[in-house]
Structures are given as C-alpha cells and as structure tokens.
Residue, then its C-alpha position, 0 to 999 in steps of 0.5 A: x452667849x448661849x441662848x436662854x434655853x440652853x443657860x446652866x442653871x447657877x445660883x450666886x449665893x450671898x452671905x452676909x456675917x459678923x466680922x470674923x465669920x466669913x472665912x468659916x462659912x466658906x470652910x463649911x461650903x466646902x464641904x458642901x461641894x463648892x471650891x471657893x468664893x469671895x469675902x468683902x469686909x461690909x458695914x451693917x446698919x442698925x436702927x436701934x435708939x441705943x445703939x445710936x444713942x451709944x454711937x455703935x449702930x455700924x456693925x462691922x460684917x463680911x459678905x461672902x459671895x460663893x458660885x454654884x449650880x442649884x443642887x449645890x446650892x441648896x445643900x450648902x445653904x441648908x447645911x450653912x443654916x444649921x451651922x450658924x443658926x440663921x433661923x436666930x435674931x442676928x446670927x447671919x442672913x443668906x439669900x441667892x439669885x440667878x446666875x445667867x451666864x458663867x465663864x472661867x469657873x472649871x468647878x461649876x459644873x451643870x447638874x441636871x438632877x435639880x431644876x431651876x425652881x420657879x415661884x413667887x418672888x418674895x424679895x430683891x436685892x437692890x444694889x447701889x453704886x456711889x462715891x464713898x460718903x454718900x452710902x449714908x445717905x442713900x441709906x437715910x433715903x432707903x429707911x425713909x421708903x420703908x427698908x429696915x437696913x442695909x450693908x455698905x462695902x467699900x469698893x473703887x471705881x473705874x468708869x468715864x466719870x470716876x477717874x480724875x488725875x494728880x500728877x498726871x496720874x490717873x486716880x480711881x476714887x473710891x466707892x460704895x456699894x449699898x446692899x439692900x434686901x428687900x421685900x419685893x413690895x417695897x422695892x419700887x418706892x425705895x429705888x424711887x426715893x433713893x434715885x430722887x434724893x441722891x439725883x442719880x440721873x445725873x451722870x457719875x452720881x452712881x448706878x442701882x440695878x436690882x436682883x431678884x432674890x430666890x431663896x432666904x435665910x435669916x430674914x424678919x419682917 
C-alpha cells in the first residue's frame, strides 16, 4: 500500500436514479472522461402518507457507482447535474467520497491540476449489511433516529456466518445493503439506534461502516 502522502487522489461517485435511468448517467460520464462504472438495481424509501397509503412508497432506483481522479469528478458531476436536473425535487441525488487506494483500473490515471479539496463535512453515507428482510427494519430504526429515507440493494453473502449447506452444497444467503445519506449531525444517533434495534453486535447480524461524504447534488433538508 502506498504511504497517505503518496495516495492518488480518486473520488468513488454514487448516483442514485429512477429505474431506467442508470445506463444514461453512465453514457453521459462518458463524455466526461470516465470509461465505465457499475449499476446495481436499488429500492428508494418514501415516507409520504399517500404513498403508503396507496402501498407505493418503494420506488424501484438504479445506483450507479462510477471511479475517478478528482478533475474528472468534478467535471462529469457538473455536467451530470445539468443533464438530469438534480437541483429538482426527485429528479436523482449524486454525492462522492474518498478513494484511498485503487488497483486494477488502467483508466484512472492521477491528475495533478486539481488538489484534493479540504473542508467541513456536511454529510455521511451510512452503509448497512444485513440478511435480506431485515433492511426494513433497519430503516424503521434509521427514520426513528432522525433520517428521512434511504435505498436498499439486494446483494449476497460470503463471509464465516453466512454460508450454511443443502445437499452438501454450499449457499450464499442473500443480503441487503441499506444506503443511507446523512446529515453528519444526525449520524451518531442514527448508526446507534440502528446497531441497538437490529443487535448488530451480535455475530452474523450484519456490519455498518460510514463514508464520509465530499460533494452532493440533490439533497434537501
């Protein structure tokens, strides 16, 4: 690993759209210098009486997840907000964090006209890993602590308290990952109430880990 001094400075940009949208983000990023990225297929929680009401208040989403040095970052952030109108009410959110370390990418190259910028963090991005049906609940924790919504992706495990066997088979249960945005105020009390309710001290109840959060777009208080 190199040492902190000498780390490359990459930003790991999430964006968080309608379903449908995901592959146009990554069309547009493109022409913004960045080769490729990852979309995963997400569910948006909304607390609206209606929707719930109405029994739609899960909006199907796509995160795309997107590598790049900090000049490109910040060009293909400005040119997606132009593209899909962040600044609107539901219309996307878009945020970054730091890349420390990246290995296996011949496309992300350093670029030394841009310095990593240093300021107040406004946000987190709280992530939660735990075995698919409880992500509601973390979620009913997360709203009890303050947080106004979240996105749940399916995801599978592989770690020493998720694989069980059938028929002498090893079986990777499936999983769910909650990504949470959160005001950096409201972090503590939210990770607190989430680890109390889902007892996630307890071995194989799942894992949280925070990001802290350098640039958004989309977000309302």
């Amino acid at each position: 690993m190199q040492r902190s001094s000498d780390i490359p400075h990459f930003s790991l940009i999430y964006v968080i759209v309608k379903f449908g949208l995901g592959s146009k983000v990554l069309k547009e990023a493109k022409k913004c210098g960045i080769s490729g990225g990852t979309l995963m297929l997400g569910k948006g929680t909304v607390h609206n009486k209606i929707l719930n009401l109405l029994a739609i208040s899960d909006v199907r989403k796509e995160v795309v997840l997107m590598i790049a040095n900090n000049k490109k970052t910040v060009t293909a952030l400005e040119h997606l907000n132009k593209v899909f109108n962040f600044s609107k009410p539901n219309h996307g959110i878009a945020f970054t964090t730091a890349v420390t370390d990246l290995i296996g990418s011949r496309s992300c190259t350093i670029d030394d006209q841009i310095e990593s910028e240093e300021g107040e963090t406004l946000y987190q991005n709280i992530m939660v890993i735990v075995d698919k049906g409880n992500a509601e609940e973390v979620m009913e924790a997360a709203k009890a602590a303050g947080s106004k919504g979240g996105t749940i992706i399916n995801a599978r495990g592989s770690g020493i308290h998720e694989t069980s066997k059938l028929f002498s088979m090893n079986i990777e249960p499936e999983k769910e990952i909650v990504m949470i945005l959160s005001d950096v105020k409201a972090t503590t009390a939210i990770v607190e109430k989430i680890r109390e309710d889902l007892k996630i001290d307890e071995p194989g109840n799942g894992i949280i880990f925070v990001q802290e959060v350098s640039k958004t777009y989309g977000i309302y208080e």
